[in-house]
VONUZA-627365 format. One record per residue (C-alpha): residue number from 0; residue in one letter; chain; x, y, z. Coordinates in steps of 0.5 Angstrom, whole numbers, plus 2048, in hexadecimal, padded with zeros to 3 digits. Example, Ala and Ser with C-alpha at 12.3 -4.5 7.8 and 13.67 -1.06 7.14 Angstrom:
BEGIN
{resi=0, resn=a, chain=A, c1=819, c2=7F7, c3=810}
{resi=1, resn=s, chain=A, c1=81B, c2=7FE, c3=80E}
//
This chain:
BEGIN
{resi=0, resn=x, chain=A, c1=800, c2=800, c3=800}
{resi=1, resn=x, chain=A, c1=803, c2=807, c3=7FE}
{resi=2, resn=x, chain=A, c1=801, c2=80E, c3=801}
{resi=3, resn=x, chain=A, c1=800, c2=814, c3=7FC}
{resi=4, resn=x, chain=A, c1=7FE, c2=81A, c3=800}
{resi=5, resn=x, chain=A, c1=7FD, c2=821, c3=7FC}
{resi=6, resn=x, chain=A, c1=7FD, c2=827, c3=800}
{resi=7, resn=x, chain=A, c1=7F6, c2=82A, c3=7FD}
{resi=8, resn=x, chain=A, c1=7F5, c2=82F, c3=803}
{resi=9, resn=x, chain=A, c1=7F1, c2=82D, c3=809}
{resi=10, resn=x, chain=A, c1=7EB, c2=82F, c3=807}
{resi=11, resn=x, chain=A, c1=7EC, c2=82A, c3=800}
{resi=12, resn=x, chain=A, c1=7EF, c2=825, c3=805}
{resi=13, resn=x, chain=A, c1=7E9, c2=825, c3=80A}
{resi=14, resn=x, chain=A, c1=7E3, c2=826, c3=804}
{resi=15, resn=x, chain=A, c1=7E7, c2=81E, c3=801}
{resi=16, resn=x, chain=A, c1=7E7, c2=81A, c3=807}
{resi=17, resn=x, chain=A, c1=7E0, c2=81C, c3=809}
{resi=18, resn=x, chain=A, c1=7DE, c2=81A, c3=801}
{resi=19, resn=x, chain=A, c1=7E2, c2=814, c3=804}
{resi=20, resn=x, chain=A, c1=7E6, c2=815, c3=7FD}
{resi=21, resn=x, chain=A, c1=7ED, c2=814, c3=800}
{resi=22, resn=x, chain=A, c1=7EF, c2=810, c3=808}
{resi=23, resn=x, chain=A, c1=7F0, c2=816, c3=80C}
{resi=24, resn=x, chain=A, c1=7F0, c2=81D, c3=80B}
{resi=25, resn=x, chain=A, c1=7F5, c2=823, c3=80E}
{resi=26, resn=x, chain=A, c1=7F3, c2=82A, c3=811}
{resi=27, resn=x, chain=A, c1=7F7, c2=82F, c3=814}
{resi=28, resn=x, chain=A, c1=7EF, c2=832, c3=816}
{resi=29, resn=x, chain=A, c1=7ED, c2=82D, c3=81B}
{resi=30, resn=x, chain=A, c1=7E5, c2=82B, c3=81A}
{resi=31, resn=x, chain=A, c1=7E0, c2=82C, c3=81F}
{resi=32, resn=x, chain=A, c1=7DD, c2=826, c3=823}
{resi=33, resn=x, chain=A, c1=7D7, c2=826, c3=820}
{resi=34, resn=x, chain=A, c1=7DA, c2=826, c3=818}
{resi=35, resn=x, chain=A, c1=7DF, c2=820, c3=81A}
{resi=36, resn=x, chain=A, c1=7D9, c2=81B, c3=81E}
{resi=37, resn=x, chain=A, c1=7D3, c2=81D, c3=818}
{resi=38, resn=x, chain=A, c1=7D9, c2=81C, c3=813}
{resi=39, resn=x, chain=A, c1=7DC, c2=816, c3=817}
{resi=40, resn=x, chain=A, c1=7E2, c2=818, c3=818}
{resi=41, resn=x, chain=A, c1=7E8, c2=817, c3=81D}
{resi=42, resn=x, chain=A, c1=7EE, c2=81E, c3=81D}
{resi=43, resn=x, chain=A, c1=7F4, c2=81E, c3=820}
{resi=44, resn=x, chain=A, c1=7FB, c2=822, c3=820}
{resi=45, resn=x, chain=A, c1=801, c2=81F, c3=81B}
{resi=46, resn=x, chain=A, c1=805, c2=824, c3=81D}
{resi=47, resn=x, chain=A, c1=806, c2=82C, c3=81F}
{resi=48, resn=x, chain=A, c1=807, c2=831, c3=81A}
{resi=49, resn=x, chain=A, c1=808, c2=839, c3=819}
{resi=50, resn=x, chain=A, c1=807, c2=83E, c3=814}
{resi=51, resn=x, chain=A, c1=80B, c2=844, c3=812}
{resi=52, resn=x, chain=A, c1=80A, c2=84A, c3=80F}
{resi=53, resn=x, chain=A, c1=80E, c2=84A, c3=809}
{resi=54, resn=x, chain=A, c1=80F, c2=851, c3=805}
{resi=55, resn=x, chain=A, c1=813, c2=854, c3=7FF}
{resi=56, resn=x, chain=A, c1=817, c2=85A, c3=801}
{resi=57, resn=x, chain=A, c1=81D, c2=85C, c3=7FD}
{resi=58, resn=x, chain=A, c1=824, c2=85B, c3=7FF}
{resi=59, resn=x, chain=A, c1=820, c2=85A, c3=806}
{resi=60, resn=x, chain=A, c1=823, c2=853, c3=80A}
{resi=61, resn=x, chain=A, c1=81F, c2=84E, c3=80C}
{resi=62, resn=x, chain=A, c1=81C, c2=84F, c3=814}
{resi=63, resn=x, chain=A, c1=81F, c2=856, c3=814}
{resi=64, resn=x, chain=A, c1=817, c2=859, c3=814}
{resi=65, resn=x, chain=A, c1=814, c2=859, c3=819}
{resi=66, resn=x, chain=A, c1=80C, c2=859, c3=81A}
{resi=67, resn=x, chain=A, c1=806, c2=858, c3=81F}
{resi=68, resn=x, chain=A, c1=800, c2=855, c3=81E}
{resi=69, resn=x, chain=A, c1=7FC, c2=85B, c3=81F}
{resi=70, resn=x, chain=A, c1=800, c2=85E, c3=819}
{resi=71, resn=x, chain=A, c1=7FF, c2=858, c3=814}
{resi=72, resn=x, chain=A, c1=7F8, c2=857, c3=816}
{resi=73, resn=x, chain=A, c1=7F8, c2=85F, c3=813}
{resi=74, resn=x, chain=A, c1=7FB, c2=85D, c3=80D}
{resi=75, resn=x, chain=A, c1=7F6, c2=858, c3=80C}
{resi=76, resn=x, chain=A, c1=7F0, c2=85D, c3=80D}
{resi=77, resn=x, chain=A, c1=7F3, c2=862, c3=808}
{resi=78, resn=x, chain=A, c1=7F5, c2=867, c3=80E}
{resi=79, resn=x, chain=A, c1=7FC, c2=866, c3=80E}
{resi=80, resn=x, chain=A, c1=7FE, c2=867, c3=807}
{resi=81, resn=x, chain=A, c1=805, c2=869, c3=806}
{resi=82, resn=x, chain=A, c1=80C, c2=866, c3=808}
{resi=83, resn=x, chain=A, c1=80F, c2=86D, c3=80C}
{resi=84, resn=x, chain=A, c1=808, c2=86E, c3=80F}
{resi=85, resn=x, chain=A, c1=809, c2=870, c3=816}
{resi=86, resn=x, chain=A, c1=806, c2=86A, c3=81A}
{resi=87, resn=x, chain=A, c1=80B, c2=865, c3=816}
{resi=88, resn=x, chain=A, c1=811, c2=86B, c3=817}
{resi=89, resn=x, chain=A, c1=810, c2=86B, c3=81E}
{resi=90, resn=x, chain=A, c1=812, c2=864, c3=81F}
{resi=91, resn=x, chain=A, c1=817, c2=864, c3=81A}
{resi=92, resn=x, chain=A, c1=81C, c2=86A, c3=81E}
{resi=93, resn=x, chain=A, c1=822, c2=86A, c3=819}
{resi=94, resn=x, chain=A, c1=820, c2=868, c3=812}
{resi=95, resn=x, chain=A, c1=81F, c2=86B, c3=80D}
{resi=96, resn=x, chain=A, c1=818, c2=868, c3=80A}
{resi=97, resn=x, chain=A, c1=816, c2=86A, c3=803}
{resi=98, resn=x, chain=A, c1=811, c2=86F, c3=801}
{resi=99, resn=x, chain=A, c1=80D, c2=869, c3=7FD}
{resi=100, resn=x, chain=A, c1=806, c2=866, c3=7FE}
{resi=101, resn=x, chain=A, c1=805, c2=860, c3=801}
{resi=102, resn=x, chain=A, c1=802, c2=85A, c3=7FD}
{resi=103, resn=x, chain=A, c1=7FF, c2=856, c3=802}
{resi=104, resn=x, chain=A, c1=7FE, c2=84E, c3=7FF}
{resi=105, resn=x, chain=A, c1=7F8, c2=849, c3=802}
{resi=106, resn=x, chain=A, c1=7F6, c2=842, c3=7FF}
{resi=107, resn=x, chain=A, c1=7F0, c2=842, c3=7FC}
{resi=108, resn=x, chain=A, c1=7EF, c2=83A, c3=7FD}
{resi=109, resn=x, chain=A, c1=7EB, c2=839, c3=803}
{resi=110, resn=x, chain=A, c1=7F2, c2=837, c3=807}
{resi=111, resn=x, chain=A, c1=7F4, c2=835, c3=80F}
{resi=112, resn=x, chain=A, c1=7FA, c2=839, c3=80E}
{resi=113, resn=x, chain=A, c1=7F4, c2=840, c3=80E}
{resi=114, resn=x, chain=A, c1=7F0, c2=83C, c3=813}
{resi=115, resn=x, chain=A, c1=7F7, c2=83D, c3=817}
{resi=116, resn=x, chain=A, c1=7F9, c2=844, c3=815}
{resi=117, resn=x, chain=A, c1=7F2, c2=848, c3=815}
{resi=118, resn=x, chain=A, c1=7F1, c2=844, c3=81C}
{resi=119, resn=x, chain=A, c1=7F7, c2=847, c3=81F}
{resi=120, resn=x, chain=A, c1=7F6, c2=84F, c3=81C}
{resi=121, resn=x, chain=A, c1=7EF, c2=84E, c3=81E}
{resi=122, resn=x, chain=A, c1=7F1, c2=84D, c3=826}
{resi=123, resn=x, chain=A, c1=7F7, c2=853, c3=826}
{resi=124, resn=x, chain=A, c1=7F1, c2=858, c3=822}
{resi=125, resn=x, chain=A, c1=7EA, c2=859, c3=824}
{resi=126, resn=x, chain=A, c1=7EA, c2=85D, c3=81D}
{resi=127, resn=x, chain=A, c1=7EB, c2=856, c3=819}
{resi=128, resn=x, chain=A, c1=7E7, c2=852, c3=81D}
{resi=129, resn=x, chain=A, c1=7E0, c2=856, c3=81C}
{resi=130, resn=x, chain=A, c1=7E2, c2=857, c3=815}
{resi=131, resn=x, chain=A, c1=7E5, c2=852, c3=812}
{resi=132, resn=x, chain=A, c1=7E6, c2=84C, c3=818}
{resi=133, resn=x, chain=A, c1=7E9, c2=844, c3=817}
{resi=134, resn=x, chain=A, c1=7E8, c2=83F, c3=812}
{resi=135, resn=x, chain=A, c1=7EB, c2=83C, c3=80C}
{resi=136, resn=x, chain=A, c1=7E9, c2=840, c3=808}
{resi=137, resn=x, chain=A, c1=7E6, c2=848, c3=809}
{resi=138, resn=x, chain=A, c1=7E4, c2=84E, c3=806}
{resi=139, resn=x, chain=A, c1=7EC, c2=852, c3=805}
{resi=140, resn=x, chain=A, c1=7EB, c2=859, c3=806}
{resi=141, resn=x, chain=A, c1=7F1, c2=85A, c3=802}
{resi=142, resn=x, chain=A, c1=7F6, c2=857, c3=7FE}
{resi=143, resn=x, chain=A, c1=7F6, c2=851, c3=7F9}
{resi=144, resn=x, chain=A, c1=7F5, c2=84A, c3=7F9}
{resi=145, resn=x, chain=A, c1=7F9, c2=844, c3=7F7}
{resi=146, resn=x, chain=A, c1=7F8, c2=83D, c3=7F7}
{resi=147, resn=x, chain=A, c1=7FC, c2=838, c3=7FB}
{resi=148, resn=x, chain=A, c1=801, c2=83A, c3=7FF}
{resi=149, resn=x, chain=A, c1=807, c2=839, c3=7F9}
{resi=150, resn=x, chain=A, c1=801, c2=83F, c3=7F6}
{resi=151, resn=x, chain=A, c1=803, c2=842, c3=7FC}
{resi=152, resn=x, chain=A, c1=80A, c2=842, c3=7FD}
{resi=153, resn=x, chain=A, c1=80A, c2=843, c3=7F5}
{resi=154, resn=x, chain=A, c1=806, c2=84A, c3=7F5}
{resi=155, resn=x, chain=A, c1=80A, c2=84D, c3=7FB}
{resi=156, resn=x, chain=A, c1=811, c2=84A, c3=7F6}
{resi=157, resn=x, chain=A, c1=80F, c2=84F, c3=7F1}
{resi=158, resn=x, chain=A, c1=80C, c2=855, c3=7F4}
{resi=159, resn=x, chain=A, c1=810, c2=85A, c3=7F7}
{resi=160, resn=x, chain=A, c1=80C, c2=85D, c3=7FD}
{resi=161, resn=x, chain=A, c1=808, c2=856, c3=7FE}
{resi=162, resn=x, chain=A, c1=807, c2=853, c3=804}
{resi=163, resn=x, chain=A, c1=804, c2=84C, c3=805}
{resi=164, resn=x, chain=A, c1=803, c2=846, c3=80A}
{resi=165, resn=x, chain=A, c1=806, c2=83F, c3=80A}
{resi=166, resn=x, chain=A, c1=808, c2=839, c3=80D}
{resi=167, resn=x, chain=A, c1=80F, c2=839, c3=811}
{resi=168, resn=x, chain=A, c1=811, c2=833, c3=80D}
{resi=169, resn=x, chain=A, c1=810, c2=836, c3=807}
{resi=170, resn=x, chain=A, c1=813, c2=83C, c3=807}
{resi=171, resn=x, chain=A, c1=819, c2=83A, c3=809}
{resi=172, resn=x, chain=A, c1=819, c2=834, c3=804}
{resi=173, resn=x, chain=A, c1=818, c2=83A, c3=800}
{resi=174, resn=x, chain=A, c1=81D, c2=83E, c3=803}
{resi=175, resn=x, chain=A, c1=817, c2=843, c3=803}
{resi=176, resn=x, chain=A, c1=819, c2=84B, c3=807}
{resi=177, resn=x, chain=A, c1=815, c2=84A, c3=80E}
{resi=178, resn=x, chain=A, c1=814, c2=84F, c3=812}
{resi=179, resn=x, chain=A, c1=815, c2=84F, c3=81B}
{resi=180, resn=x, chain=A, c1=80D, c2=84F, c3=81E}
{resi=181, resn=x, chain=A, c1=80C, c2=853, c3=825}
{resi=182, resn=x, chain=A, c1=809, c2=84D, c3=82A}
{resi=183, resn=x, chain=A, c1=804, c2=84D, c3=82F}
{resi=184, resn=x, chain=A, c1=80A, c2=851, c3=834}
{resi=185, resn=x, chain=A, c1=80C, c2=856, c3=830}
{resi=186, resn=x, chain=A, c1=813, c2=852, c3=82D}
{resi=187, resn=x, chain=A, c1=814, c2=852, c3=826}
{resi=188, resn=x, chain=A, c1=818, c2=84B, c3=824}
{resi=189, resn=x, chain=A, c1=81A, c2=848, c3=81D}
{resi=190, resn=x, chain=A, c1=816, c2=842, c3=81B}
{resi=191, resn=x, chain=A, c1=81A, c2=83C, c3=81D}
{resi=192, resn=x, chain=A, c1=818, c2=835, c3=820}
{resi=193, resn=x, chain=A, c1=819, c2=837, c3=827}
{resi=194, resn=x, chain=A, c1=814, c2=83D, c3=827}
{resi=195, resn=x, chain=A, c1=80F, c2=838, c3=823}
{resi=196, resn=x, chain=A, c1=811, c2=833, c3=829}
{resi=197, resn=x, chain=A, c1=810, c2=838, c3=82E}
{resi=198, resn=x, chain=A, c1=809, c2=83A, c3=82C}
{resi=199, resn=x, chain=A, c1=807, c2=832, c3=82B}
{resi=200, resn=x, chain=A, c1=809, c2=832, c3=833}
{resi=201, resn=x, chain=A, c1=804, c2=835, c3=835}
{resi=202, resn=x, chain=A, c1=7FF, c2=830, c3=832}
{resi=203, resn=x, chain=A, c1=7FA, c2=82E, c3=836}
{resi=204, resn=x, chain=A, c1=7F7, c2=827, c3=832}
{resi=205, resn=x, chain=A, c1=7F4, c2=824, c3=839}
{resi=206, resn=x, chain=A, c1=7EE, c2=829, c3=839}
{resi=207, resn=x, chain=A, c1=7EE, c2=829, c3=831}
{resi=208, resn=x, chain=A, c1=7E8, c2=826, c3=82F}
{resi=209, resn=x, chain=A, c1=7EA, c2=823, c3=828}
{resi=210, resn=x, chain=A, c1=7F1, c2=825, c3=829}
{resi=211, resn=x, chain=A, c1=7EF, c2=82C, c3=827}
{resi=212, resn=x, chain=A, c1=7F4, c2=830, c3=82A}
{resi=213, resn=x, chain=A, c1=7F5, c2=837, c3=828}
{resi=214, resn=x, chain=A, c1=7FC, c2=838, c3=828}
{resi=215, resn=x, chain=A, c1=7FD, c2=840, c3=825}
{resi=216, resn=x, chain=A, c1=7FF, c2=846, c3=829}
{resi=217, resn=x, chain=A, c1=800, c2=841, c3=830}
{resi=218, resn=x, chain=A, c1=804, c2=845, c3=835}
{resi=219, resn=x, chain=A, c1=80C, c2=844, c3=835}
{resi=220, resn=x, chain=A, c1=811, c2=84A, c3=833}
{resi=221, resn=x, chain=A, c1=814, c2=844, c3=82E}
{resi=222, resn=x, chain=A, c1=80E, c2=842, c3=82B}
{resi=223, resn=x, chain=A, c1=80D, c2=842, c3=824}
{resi=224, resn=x, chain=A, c1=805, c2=845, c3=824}
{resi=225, resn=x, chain=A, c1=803, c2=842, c3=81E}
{resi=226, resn=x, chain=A, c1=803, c2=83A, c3=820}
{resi=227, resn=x, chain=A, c1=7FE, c2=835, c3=81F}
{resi=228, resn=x, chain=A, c1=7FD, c2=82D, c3=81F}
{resi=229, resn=x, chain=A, c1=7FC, c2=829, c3=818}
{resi=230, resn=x, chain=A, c1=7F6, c2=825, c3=819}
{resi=231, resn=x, chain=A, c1=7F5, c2=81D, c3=815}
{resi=232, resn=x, chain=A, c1=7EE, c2=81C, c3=814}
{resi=233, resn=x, chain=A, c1=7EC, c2=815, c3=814}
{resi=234, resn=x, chain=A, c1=7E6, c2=812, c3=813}
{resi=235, resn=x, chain=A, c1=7E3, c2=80D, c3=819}
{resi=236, resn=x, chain=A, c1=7DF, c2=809, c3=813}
{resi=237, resn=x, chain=A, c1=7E4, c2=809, c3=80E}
{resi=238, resn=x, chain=A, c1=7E2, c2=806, c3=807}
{resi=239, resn=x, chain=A, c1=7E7, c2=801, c3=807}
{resi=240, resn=x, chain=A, c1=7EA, c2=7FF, c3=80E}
{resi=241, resn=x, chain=A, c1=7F0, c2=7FB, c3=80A}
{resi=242, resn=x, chain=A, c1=7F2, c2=802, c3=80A}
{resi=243, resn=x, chain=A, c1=7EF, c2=806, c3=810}
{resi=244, resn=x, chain=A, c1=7F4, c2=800, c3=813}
{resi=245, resn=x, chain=A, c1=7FA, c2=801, c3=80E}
{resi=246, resn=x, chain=A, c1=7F9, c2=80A, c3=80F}
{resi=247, resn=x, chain=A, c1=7FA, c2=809, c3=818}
{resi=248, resn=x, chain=A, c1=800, c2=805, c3=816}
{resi=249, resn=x, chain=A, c1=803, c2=80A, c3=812}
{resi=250, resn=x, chain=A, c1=801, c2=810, c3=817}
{resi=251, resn=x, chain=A, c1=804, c2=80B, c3=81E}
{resi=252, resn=x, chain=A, c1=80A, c2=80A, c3=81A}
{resi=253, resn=x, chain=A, c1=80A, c2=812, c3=819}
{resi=254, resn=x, chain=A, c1=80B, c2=813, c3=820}
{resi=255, resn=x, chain=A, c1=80F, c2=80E, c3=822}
{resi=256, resn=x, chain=A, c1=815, c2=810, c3=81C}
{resi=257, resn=x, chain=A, c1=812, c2=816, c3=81A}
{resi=258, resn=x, chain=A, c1=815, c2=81C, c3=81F}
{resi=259, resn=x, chain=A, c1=81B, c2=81D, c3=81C}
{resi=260, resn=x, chain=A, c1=819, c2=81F, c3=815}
{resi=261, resn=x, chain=A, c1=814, c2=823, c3=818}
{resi=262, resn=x, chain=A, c1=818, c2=828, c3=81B}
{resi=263, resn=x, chain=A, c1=81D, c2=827, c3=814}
{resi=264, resn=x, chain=A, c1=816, c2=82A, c3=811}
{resi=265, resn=x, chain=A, c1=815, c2=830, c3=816}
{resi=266, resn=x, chain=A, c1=80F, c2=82C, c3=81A}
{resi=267, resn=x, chain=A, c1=80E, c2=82A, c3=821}
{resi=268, resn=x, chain=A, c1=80D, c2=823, c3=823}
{resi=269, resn=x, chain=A, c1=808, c2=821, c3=828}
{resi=270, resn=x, chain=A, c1=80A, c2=820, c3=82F}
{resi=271, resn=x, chain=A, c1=80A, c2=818, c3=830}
{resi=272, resn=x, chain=A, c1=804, c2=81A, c3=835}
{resi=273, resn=x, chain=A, c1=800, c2=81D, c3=82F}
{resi=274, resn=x, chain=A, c1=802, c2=816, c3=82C}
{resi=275, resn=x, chain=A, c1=7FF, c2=811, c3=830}
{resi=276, resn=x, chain=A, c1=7F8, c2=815, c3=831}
{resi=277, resn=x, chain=A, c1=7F8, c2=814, c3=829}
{resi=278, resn=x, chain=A, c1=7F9, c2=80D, c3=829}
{resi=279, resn=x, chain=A, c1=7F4, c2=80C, c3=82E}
{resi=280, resn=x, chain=A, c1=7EF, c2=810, c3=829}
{resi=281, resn=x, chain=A, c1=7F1, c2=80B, c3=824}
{resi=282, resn=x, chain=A, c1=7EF, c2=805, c3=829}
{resi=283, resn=x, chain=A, c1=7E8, c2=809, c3=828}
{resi=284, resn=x, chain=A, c1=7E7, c2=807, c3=820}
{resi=285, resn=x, chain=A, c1=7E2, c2=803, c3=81E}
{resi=286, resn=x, chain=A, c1=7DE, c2=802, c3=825}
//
């Protein structure tokens, strides 16, 4: 038996696997209760994951720019529109930032990656949650759309002044121009391993329900603020067991001898304790 998994975006991965079109699903936007019990689906964490605001700023180095959430949701809602505004030079003391107009970039597919982002700016500004608020796929303000997040990452390539959201993993695979992000206490920290591992830290998986846990903006001044769970969505009726069977193997020997090429691709492995709750979830299949 092979695997062939696509990255189709969560809102494409959840769609599939509860057409029972494909053996399991992945989201970064964790489903509520009651879509998994009327879709008879059982979630769970794979593993942790962070986003980066990557931008296109000429002769500017990577994470030499600093932003905060109240000003990126402000580029996103149209109020902030050019790089030497004066919230951005605030928090940019000593360099020289260009009288160019920011382009911000979003994914026009319905995207967990979105879920995530527009999670964390509606819990750091009032202003876009009452107007535009969290979900895979929402009603830009301002900017333009692009698809998947190589759409992303390619628009932002080729448009001096553009700003855009994307997947840690991929912007440094990509060798993507990333910015520092003000956490939850103040502190402006680069997008490493470490503040992705700090923010995941503060997790409580023993009250999620359905291992939902929101992860952005947790408090920690070494926090990446932007961090979220990528969840696996299997079906507790599948429509061939063989392969039910065959996609718990593969998962349970992830977490045995994945952890290593995890972290190599700037994610997070589960804590062994968060393991073993989802082992003992998988035990519940089928009865």
């Amino acid at each position: 038996m092979t695997l062939n998994y696509q990255g189709v975006g969560s809102g494409a991965g959840q769609k599939l696997v509860i057409q029972r079109t494909v053996d399991f699903g992945a989201s970064d936007a964790p489903m509520s209760a009651d879509k998994l019990a009327s879709a008879k689906l059982l979630q769970f964490p794979a593993v942790m994951g962070a986003v980066d605001i990557a931008i296109n700023l000429p002769g500017v180095a990577t994470d030499a720019v600093r932003l905060s959430g109240k000003v990126i949701a402000g580029i996103y809602l149209g109020t902030i529109t050019n790089w030497n505004d004066p919230a951005i030079a605030k928090l940019n003391p000593g360099i020289k930032l260009p009288d160019l107009a920011i382009a911000p970039v979003y994914r026009a597919d319905g995207s967990g990656t979105t879920y995530v982002f527009t999670s964390y700016l509606s819990k750091v500004s009032p202003d876009f949650q009452s107007k535009v608020g969290a979900d895979k796929a929402v009603s830009w303000p301002a900017g333009t759309g692009a698809k998947g997040t190589a759409g992303v990452a390619g628009a932002v390539k080729n448009t001096p002044g553009a700003l855009g959201y994307v997947e840690s993993a991929y912007a440094t695979l990509n060798h993507l121009t990333t910015t520092e992000l003000e956490t939850h206490d103040g502190k402006f920290i680069k997008p490493t391993l470490a503040s992705f591992a700090a923010a995941a830290a503060g997790a409580d998986w023993k009250t999620a329900k359905d291992f939902a846990v929101d992860l952005n903006d947790q408090p920690g001044a070494n926090a990446w603020p932007i961090v979220s769970a990528t969840f696996v969505l299997l079906p507790t009726n599948p429509t061939d067991a063989a392969h039910g069977a065959a996609v718990i193997k593969f998962f349970s020997w992830a977490f045995a001898n994945g952890d290593a090429t995890a972290k190599d691709l700037q994610y997070v492995p589960l804590p062994a304790t968060v393991k073993s709750q989802v082992r003992k979830a998988w035990k519940t299949l089928g009865k």
